[in-house]
N, C-alpha and C positions, 0 to 999 in steps of 0.2 A: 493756517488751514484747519486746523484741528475746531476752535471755536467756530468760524465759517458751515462747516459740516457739522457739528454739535446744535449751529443754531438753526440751520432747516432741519436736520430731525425733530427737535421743540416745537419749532412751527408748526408742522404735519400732526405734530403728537397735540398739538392745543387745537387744531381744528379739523381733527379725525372723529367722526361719528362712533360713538360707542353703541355697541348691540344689545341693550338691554331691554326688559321687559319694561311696557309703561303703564303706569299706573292712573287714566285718566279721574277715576270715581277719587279718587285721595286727592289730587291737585283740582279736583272741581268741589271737596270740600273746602280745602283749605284757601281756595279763591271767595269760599261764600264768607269764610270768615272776615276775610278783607273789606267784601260789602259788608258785610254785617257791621263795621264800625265806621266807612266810607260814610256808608249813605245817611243815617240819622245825623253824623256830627256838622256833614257840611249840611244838612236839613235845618237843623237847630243851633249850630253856632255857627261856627264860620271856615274857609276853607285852610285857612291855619291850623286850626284846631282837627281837621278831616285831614291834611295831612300827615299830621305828631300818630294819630292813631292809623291812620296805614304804614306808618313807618314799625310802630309795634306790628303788627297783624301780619305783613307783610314778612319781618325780619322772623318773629315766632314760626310762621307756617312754615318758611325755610328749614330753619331749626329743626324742625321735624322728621323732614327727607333725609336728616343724616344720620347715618346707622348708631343705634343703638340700640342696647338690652334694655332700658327701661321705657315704662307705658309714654306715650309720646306727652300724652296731655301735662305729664309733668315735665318735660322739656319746652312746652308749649310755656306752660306757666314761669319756669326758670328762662327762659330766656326774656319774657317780657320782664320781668323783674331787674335784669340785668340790665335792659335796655333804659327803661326807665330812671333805673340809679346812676348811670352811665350819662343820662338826659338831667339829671336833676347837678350831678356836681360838675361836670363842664359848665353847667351855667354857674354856679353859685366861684368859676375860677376864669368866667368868662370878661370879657374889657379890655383887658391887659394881655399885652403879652407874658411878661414879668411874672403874671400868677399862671396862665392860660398853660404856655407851653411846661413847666415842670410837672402840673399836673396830669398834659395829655401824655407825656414820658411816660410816667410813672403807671397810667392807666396801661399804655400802651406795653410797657413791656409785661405788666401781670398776666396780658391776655396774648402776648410768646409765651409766657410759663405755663398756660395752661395748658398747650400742647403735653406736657406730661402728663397730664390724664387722657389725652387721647384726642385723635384729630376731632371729635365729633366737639367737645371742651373748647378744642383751639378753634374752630371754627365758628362757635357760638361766640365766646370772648371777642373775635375782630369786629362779628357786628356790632356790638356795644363802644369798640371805638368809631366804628362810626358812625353808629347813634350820636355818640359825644360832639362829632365832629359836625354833624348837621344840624343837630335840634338846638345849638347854643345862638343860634342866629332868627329863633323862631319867638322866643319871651322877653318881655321887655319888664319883669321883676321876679323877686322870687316867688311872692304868690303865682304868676302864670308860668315859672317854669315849676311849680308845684302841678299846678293843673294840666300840664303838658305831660309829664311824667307821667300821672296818673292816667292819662287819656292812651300811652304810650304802653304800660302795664292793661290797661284795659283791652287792647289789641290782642294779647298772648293770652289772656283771661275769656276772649271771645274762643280761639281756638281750643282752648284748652276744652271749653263747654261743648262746642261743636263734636269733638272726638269721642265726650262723654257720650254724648245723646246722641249720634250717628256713629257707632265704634264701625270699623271695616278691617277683616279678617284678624279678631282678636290672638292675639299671640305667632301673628303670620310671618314674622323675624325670626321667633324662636324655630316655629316648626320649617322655616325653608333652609335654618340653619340647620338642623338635623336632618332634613332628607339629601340635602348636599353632601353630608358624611356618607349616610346609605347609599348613593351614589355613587360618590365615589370612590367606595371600596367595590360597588359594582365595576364600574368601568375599568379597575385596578387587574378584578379578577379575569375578565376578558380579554386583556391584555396579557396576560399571566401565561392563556390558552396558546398564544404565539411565540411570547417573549419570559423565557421563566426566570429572569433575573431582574426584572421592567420594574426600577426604582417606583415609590410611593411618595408624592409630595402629602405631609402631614397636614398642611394647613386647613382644609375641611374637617378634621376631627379636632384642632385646636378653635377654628371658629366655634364649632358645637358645643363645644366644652366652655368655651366661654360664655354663650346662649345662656347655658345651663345654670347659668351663677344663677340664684334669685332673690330675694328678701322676703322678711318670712311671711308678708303682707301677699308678694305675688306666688309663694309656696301652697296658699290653700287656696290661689284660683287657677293654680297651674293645669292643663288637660292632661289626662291619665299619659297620653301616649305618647309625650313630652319627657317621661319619668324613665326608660331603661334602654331603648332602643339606642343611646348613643353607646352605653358599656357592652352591646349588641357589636356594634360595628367595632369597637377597639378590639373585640374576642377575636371575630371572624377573620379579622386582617392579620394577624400573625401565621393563622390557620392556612388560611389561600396559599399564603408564599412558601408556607413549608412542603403542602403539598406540591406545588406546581417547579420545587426548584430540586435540579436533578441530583444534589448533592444531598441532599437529608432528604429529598421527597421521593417522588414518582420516575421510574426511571426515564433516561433521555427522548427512547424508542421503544417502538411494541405496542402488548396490547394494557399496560400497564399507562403508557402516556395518555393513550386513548382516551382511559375509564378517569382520569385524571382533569382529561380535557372535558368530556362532559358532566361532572361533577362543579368545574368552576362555569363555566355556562348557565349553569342553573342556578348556580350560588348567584350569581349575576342576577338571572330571571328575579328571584325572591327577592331581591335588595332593592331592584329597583320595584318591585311592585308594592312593597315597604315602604320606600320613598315617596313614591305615587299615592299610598294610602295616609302617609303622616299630612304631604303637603296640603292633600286635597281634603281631610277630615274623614272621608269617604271608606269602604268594606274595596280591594281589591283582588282580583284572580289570577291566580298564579294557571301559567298555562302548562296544560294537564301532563307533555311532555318534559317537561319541567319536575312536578312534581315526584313521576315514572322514574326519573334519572335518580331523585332522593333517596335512593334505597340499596342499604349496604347488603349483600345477601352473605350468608354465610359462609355457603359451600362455593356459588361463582363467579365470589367476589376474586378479582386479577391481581387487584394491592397488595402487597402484603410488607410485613415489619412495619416500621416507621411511618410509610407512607399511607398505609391501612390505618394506623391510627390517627395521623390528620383526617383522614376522608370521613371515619368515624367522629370525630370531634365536629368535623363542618356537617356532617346531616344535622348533628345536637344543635347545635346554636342556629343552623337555619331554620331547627322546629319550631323555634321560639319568633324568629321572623315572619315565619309562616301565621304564627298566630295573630301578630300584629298586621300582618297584611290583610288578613282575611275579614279582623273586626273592627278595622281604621281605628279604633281605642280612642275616639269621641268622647262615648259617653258608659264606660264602664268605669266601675270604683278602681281609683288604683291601687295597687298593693303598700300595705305599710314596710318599706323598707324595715330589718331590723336595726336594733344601735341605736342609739339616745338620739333627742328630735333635732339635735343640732348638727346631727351625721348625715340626715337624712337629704339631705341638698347642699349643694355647692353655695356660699354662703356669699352673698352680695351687700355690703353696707346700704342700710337707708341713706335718705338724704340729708336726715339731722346727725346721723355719724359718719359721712362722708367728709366731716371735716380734717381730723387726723390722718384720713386716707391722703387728700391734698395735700397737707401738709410733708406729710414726709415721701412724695412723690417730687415734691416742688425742691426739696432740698436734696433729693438722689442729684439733680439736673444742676444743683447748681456749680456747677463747674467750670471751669473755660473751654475745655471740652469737649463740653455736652451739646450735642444741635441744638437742642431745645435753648439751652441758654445763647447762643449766639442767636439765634432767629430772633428771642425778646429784643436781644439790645439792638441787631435791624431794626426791627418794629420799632422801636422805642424812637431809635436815631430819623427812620423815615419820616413817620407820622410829625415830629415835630420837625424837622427840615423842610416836607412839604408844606406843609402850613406857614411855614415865616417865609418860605420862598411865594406862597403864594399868594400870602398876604400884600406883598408888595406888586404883584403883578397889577393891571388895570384891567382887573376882574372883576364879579358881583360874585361868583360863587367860586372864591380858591377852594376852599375844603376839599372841592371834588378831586385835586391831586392827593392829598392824603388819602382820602377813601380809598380811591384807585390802588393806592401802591400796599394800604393795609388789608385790604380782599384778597389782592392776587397773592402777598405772600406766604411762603410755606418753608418749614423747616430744612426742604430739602432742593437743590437749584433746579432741577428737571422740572418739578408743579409750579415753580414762582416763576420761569421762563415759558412756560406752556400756557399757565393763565393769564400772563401779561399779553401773550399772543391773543389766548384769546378772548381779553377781557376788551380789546382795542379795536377786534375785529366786528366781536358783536358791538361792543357802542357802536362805531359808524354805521352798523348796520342800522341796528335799533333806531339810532337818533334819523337817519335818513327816514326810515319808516314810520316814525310817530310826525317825523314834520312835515312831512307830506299830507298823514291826516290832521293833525293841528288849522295848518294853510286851508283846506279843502273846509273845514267847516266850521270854521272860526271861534270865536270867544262862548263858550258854554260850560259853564261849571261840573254843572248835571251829565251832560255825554263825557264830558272827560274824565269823569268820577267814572262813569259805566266802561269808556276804554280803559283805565286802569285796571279796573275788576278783572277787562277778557284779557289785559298782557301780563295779571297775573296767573290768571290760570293756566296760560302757554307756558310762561315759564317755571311754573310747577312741571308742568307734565313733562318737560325737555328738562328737565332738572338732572338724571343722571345718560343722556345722550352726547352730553359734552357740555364742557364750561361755556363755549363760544356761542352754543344754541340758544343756553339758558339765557346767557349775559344777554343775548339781543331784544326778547323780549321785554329783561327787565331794567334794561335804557328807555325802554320803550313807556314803559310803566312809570318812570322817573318823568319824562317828558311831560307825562300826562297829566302827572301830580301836578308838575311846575304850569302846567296851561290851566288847572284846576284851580290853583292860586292865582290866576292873574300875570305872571312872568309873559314876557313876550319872547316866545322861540328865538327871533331876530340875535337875542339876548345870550340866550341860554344854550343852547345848542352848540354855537361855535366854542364858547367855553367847555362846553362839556368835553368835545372832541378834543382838544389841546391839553387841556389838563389830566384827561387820562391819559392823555401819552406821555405828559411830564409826570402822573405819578410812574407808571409802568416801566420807563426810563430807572427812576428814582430806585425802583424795588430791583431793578435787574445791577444796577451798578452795585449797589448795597451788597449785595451775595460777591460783586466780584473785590467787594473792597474788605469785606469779612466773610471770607465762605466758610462753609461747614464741610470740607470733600469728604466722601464717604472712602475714597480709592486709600489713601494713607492708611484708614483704619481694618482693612481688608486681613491684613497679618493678626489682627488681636481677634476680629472676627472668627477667623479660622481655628486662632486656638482657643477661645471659649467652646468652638462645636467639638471640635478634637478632646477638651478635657472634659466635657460633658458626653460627650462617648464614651470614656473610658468608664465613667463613675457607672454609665449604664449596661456597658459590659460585664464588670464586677460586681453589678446587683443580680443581674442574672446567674449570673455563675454560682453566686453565695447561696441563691435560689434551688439551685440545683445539689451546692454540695449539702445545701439544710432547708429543707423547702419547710419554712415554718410561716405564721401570717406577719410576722415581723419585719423577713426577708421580702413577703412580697410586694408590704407596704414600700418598703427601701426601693426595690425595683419600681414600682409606679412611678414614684417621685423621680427617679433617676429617670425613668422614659420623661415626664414632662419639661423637664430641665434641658431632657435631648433636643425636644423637638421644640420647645424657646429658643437654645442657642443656634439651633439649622434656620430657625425664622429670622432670627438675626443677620445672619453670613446672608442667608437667600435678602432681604431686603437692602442689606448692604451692597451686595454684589450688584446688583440692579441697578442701584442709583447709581455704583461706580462705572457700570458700561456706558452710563447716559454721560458723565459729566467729563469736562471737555480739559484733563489735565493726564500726563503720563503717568503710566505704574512706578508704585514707589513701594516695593517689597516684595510685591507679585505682579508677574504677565495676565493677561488674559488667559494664553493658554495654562498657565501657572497654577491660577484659579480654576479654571476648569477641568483640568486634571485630579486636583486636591479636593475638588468635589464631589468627583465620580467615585474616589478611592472612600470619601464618607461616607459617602451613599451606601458602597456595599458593604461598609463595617456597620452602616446603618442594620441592609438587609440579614446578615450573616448574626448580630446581635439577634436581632427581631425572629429568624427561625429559633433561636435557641431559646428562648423566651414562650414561645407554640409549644414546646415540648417539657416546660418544665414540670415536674412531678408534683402532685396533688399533696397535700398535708397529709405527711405518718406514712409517704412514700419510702424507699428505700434512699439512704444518702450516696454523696458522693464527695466522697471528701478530698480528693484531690484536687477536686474543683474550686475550692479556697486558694490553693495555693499559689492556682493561675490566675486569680481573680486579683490577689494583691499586686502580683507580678505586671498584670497587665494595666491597674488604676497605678502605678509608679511609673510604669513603661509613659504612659500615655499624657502622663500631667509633666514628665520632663519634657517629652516631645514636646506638649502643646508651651512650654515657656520657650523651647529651641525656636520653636516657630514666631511667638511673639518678638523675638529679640533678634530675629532674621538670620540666626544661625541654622544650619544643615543640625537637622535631626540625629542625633546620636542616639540607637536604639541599643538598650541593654541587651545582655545575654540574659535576664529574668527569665520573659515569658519565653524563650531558645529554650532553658532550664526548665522551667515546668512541662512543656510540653513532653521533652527527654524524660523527666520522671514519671509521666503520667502514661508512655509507653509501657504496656502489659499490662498496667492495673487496672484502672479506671476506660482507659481508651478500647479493651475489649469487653466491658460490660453495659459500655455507652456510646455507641458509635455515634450516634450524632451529636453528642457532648464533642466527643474527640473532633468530627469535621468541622462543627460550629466553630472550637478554637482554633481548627488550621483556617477557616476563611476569613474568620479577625486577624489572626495575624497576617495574609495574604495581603488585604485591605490596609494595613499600617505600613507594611512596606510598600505600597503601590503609595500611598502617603509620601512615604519619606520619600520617593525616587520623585514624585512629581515637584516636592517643595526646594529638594535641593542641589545646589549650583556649581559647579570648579567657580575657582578665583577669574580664569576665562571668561565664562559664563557671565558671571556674576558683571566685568567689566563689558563686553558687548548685548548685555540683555536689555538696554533703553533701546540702543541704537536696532537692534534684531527687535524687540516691539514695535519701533515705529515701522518699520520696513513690511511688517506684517499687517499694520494696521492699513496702512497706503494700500499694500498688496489686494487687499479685502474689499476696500472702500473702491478700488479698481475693476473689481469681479476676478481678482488672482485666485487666489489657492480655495476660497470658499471659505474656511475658516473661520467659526464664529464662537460666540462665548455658548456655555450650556446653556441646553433650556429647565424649566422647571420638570424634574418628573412626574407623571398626574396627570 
């Protein structure tokens, strides 16, 4: 029952329309590039040669729509290059089987390893296997798979020019990456107004941060207002939540919540019209009620202590957004950061030093392990299985089960069963829809060169609406090719349909014959976040007992480390609600529980952090003492948890806090509260992770009974959502 129900959720999930914005003017360039080596090569040579260069053009444009930090043109150029080299040594291993398949292995699994540089990597790497896989059936020596390649290369070298000489919203990744942060410490603070404990999901400040990497090449073409605005939104979010949270902030009621409540409403107004002004390039207006609210008065100001000093803090940092909003920072000089030139930017390897980067990215991964590593050796096992099974079929084009099963797959089972879905649904579609027009107007080179061009523009522009949208299209395109060449539908069509079901088959059995399940690694999940909590608690704290620039560097790194390890457990968690196998360490509710309890040692960290004192502040040196107590407390925990034993919590951080009574606890009251709500947050930890021996023996059986209960409409019951 369990895979049953797991595989119509996949379904639903591969042919659900996604909401996203579309980008027609970008998918009608990148369709011109296609003509653009289309039309002259079937002109002047022939239509062999016109398809090897929509095969580059085609594959390169793709390439492009998939998210990355660097300028597109050179993804444009790197992947035709790849496709090309991918075109040139399948042939030169092509004939034989003997030579054919240990090569396409060995291809095949490099381009699973590249998933550890990142899906945009692993996704470019598959189409070059099946570049490999189609163009070896196209030259008949090595001089014409030379000139195939190079025609191949020339595709991506078309695109790459077109982007040069027709650029569209230069830097428009980076800047939609940073307004998404100003956002959503916008919509954070809004919520803050109703809900003053309303967790923060990180990942729009960690996308930004990543944005912000650059190489020193895109450093001096970077826009001014790309440069400080995201260290803007890291200030402000601490700020918000201290104010708005009634244990260190703004009291519960009164007229104190009031003056609180309209202070983050405006903090909102500005962030988003920040956001409004990064994304659009544009001067934005903060509205005038808005700005009324920014103002601390002296005499009848309601805040006071603690919460007065957040509200002071957030007029300061929204002065600064105010400024950005008002001059959209286009075209103003930007400020020279101080600090030597190599402090000055988050530091991005080129692409001639991006080798070492690979290298030792490919051997974190190699593991048994590791996703990434088992996805290769799928990939590897597929690609050549489908191809000797297809070989043998009384087929003209087996390949296309290879292809099929190396496109849809993904390191992870939920995307490799979703685009099997719906890689099968759009072929049928596509292929019904191009042989219809095929049939209707029969044998012409020239119109079917022109329907390619408009199936590829479609599926450009449905490109992130869903897989099943795009894929229809671009069977559609393939058809077209193949009627372009001479193939007779009659022919090709019904092979098409069958073999992408036997690769699709091929790739979905593959995961159940070596999976990678994320559910077993859920317990190690948790304690990497757990002992990356603690080390960020302890930097705060050391922050506070000696607020020097030392400490605060220590604390930064300790926040980035936090919110890596939360993106971890959060991506884990996810894939493991999808995949169709019982809890093995943790429940659902298990997990859920021990999330919420992060969550607030997240928040409870993160106020303490708002309030740390400025350099040559007064110390507090008790604050050491809880800070070791608690990074020992926290890293034993997070092994008890690893090792699926009940959390044994030291009497440490009991003892610091008892010592830190009358000293420190009356000269720093939110020091003192910030420590009682971590340790409130470690015990809500330790009660949710652990079990009686009881327990421990009826919690399969008490998991399925709940899951049945749920999947029935019983108790409602479901796993957390993302905070955000």
């Amino acid at each position: 029952m369990r895979w049953l129900r797991t595989f119509g959720e996949v379904a639903r999930s591969g042919l659900t329309i996604e909401e996203t914005r579309l980008e027609p003017l970008l998918a009608l360039r990148t369709a011109a590039g296609v003509a653009l080596v289309i039309g002259p090569a079937l002109w002047l040579v022939s239509p062999a040669y016109a398809a090897s260069a929509a095969l580059g053009a085609y594959s390169a444009g793709a390439a492009t729509f998939q998210r990355s930090w660097r300028p597109r043109k050179v993804i444009a150029l790197g992947a035709g290059v790849g496709l090309a080299l991918s075109t040139f040594v399948g042939y030169l291993a092509a004939g034989r089987l003997v030579t054919f398949l240990p090569v396409l292995g060995v291809w095949a699994f490099a381009a699973g390893m590249a998933w550890a540089l990142g899906s945009t990597a692993g996704i470019v790497a598959a189409t070059t296997v099946g570049s490999m896989l189609v163009t070896i059936t196209l030259p008949t020596s090595v001089g014409r798979a030379l000139e195939h390649a190079g025609v191949i290369a020339l595709g991506g070298v078309a695109q790459a020019v077109l982007i040069l000489v027709f650029p569209m919203r230069r830097w428009g990744a980076h800047r939609d990456a940073l307004a998404d942060a100003l956002a959503a410490v916008a919509d954070h603070a809004r919520r803050l107004r109703h809900d003053p404990t309303a967790p923060f999901d990180p990942e729009p400040l960690m996308t930004a941060r990543d944005a912000a990497a650059v190489t020193p090449s895109q450093a001096r073409t970077r826009p001014p207002v790309l440069h400080g605005p995201r260290g803007l939104a890291e200030r402000i979010l601490p700020v918000v939540a201290a104010l708005a949270d009634p244990d260190v902030g703004a009291p519960a009621e009164g007229p104190g919540r009031d003056r609180a409540r309209e202070l983050l409403g405006a903090a909102a107004d500005v962030l988003d019209a920040a956001a409004r002004s990064i994304r659009r390039g544009t001067p934005a207006e903060i509205p005038p009620p808005s700005a009324g609210v920014l103002r601390v008065d002296e005499e009848g100001e309601v805040l006071e202590g603690p919460a007065r000093q957040a509200a002071e803090r957030l007029v300061e940092l929204l002065a600064e957004a105010l400024e950005i909003a008002g001059s959209g920072g286009a075209r103003d000089k930007a400020p020279t950061p101080p600090g030597p030139a190599s402090a000055r930017f988050l530091m991005r390897p080129t692409m001639f030093r991006l080798l070492p980067v690979v290298l030792r990215a490919v051997r974190r991964e190699l593991r048994r392990d590791s996703p990434v590593f088992r996805h290769a050796v799928r990939l590897a096992a597929v690609a050549t299985l489908g191809y000797l099974i297809a070989s043998r079929l009384p087929v003209e084009h087996g390949y296309w089960a290879p292809i099929a099963s190396v496109m849809v797959m993904r390191p992870d089972f939920h995307r490799t069963y979703a685009r099997a879905v719906g890689r099968l649904a759009g072929t049928l579609a596509g292929v019904a829809l191009a042989t219809g027009m095929v049939r209707a107007l029969g044998p012409d080179a020239e119109v079917f060169g022109a329907l390619a061009v408009v199936a590829a523009a479609l599926s450009y522009t449905l490109f992130r609406t869903g897989y099943a949208y795009s894929q229809c299209f671009t069977a559609a395109y393939v058809v077209f090719l193949l009627g372009m060449g001479g193939q007779a539908w009659e022919q090709t069509v019904p092979e098409r349909v069958v073999l992408t079901l036997l690769g699709g088959a091929l790739a979905m059995l593959a995961y159940v014959a070596f999976p990678a399940w994320e559910t077993p690694r859920l317990p190690g999940r948790l304690a990497d976040w757990l002992a990356a909590d603690g080390r960020y608690a302890a930097a705060v704290l050391r922050s506070h007992a000696e607020p020097t620039r030392e400490h605060r560097a220590d604390m930064r790194r300790a926040l980035l480390a936090s919110r890596q390890a939360r993106a971890a457990w959060q991506e884990a968690y996810d894939q493991a609600r999808q995949e169709p196998v019982g809890p093995r360490g943790l429940t659902s509710r298990e997990a859920e529980e021990a999330q919420e309890a992060l969550e607030g040692l997240d928040r409870a960290v993160m106020l303490l952090e708002s309030h740390v004192p400025r350099a040559g502040s007064r110390f507090a040196p008790d604050a050491e003492r809880l800070a070791e107590a608690l990074e020992a407390d926290t890293a034993q925990a997070a092994e008890d948890v690893r090792e699926h034993r009940n959390p044994d919590w030291g009497r440490r951080v009991e003892e610091a806090l008892d010592a830190w009574e009358g000293t420190a606890g009356d000269r720093s009251p939110v020091l003192r509260r910030g420590a009682e709500l971590q340790k409130r947050a470690l015990e809500n930890l330790a009660a949710a992770v652990s079990r009686t021996p009881l327990e421990r023996d009826v919690s399969s059986a008490r998991e399925e009974h709940r899951v049945r209960a749920a999947a029935a409409g019983g108790d409602g019951s479901g796993p957390a959502h993302r905070g955000g």
